[in-house]
N, C-alpha and C positions, 0 to 999 in steps of 0.2 A: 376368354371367349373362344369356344372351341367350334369350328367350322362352321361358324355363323351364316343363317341369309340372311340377307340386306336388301332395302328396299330404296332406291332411288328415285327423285322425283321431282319433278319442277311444275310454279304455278307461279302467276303473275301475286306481287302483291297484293292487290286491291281485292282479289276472289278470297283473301282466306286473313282476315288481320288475328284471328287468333294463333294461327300456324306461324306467323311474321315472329307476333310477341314470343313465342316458344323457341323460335331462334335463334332472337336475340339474348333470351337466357341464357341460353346455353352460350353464345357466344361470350356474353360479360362473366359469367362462371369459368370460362378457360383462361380467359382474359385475367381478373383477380389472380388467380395460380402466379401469376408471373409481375403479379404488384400492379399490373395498366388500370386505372379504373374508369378511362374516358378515352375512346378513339372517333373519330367523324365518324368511321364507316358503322359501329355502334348504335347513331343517333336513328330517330324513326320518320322523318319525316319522307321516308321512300315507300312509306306502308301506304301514301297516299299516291301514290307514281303510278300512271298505268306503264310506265315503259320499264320497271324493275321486276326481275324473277329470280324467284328463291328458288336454291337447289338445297333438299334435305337428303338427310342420309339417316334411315330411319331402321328401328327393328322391324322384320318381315310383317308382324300385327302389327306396326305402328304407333305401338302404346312408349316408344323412347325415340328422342332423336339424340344422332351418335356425332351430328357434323353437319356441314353447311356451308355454303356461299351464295352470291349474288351476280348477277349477270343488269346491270344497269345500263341502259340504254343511253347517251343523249340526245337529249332534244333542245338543251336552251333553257329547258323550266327548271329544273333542278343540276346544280353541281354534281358532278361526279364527287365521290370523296376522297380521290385524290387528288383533286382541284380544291377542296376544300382541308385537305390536309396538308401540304405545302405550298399553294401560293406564296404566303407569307414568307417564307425562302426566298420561292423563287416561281414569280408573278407570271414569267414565260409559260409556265403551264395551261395557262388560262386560255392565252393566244393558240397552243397547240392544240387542245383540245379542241375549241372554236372550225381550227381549221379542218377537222376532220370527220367533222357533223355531215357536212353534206353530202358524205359518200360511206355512210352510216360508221358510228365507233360506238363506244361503251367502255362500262370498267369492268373486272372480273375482281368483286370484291369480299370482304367479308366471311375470309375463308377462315371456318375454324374445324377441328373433332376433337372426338373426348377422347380422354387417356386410354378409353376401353377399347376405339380402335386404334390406337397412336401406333400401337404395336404393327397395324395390318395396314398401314401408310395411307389409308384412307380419307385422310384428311389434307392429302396434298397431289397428289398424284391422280387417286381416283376424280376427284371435283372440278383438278384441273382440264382433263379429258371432258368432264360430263361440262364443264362450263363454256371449253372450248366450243364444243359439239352443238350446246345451244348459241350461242354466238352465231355457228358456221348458220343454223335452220333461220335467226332473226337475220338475214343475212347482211351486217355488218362487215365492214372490209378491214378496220382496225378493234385494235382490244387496249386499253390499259391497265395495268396492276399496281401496286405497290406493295411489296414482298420484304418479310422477316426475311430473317437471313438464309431458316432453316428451307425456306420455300422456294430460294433463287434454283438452285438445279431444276429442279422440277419443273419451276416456269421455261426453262431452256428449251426443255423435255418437250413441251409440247409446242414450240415455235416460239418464244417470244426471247426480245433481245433485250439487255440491258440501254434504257434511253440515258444515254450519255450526253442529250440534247436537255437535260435538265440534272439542277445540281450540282454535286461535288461526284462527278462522270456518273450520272444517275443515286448518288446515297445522299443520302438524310438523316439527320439524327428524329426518329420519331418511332413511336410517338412520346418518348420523352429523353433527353438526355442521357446517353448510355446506351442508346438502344440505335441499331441502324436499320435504314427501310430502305430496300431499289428501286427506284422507279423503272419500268419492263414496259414493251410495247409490241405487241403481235402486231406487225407492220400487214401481214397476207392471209386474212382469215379464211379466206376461201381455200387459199393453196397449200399455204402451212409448208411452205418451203424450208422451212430451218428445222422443223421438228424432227424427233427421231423417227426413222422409219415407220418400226412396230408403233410408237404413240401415233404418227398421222394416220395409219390403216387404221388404229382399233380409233380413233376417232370420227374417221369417215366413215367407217361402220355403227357407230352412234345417231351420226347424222342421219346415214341412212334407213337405219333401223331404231328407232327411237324407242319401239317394245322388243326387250327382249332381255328373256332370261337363263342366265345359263352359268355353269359350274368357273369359278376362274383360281388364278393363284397368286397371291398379296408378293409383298417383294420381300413380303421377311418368309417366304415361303410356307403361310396359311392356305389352307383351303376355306373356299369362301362359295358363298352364290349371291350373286346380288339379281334382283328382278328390277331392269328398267324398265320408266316410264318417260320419257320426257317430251310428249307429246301438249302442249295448250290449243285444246280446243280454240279454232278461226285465227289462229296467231302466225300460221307459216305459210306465207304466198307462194309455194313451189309444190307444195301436196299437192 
């Protein structure tokens, strides 16, 4: 893929279940690559969640998605998924999440891209920023993830710590035997205190610009353009 544009873009679940189901392809199609044929964050019963948003990472027309994750809100109605991915370990997670409802959290989940942008980091770095950034506009004060191995840096990258407050000092065998996950926790979504510098600038610049398009340069040193959107119509009480 040679100096691709890119279209970034987030929409609540509920506005688009055919956009939902086309991410979840793609996501269970990256997923098989590597033998998983069943993870929670996979499952769809978030397609009916008004508090869940997908971020796509799309060709410039739209006609391919390249990547993706979710930004899940809770509320009490629905599990996070990785509340529904490790309980069973280790049930403390249930209590933490619980605790941190009423001063708004979420999960930053279901991050996957295709091998066509594997190369241009896009499926970890770029999502992480744009999931942060929606996080920061739903203004939640904490985040959760649970990260493949390949994605712990990255998650560092933009603020979040390894919760050592669940598991074996945050890892899991999941989603199956042989494989390990972290559980991470963006303790200061607002302040992003831990993150790297350049990550919390170009993220507060997300926040605060939510359109905008312009020329950038991938970490494997591509030239790119991506055009954001991450604007949901009546969704941000600070516009």
């Amino acid at each position: 893929m040679d100096n691709p544009k890119l279209k970034i873009t987030v929409f609540r679940a509920i506005d688009d279940h055919e956009l939902c189901q086309k991410y979840v392809d793609g996501h269970v199609r990256v997923l098989a690559i590597y033998g998983i044929t069943m993870i929670t964050s996979a499952k769809i019963e978030w397609f009916n969640d008004p508090d869940t948003y997908v971020i796509l990472v799309e060709s410039h027309n739209r006609d391919k998605i390249y990547g993706g994750a979710r930004v899940q809100v809770a509320k009490g109605n629905y599990e996070l998924p990785i509340e529904n991915a490790i309980k069973k370990f280790d049930p403390s997670v249930l209590t933490l999440v619980q605790e941190n409802i009423p001063a708004g959290t979420g999960e930053l989940c279901g991050l996957w891209n295709s091998r066509e942008v594997a190369g241009l980091g896009i499926g970890s770095i770029y999502l992480g920023r744009v999931g942060v950034a929606v996080a920061k506009r739903l203004n939640l004060s904490t985040l959760f993830a649970l990260c493949a191995p390949a994605t712990v840096k990255n998650c560092m990258r933009v603020g979040f710590s390894i919760e050592d407050r669940l598991g074996d000092s945050g890892g899991f065998f999941y989603p199956k035997e042989g494989l390990v996950a972290t559980a991470v926790t963006l303790h200061d979504v607002q302040e992003l205190s831990k993150a790297d510098e350049n990550e919390r600038e170009r993220i507060f610049d997300l926040w605060k610009n939510p359109i905008q398009d312009k020329p950038d340069l991938s970490p494997r040193g591509k030239k790119l353009e991506i055009d954001y959107n991450l604007v949901i119509e009546g969704q941000y009480s600070h516009l």
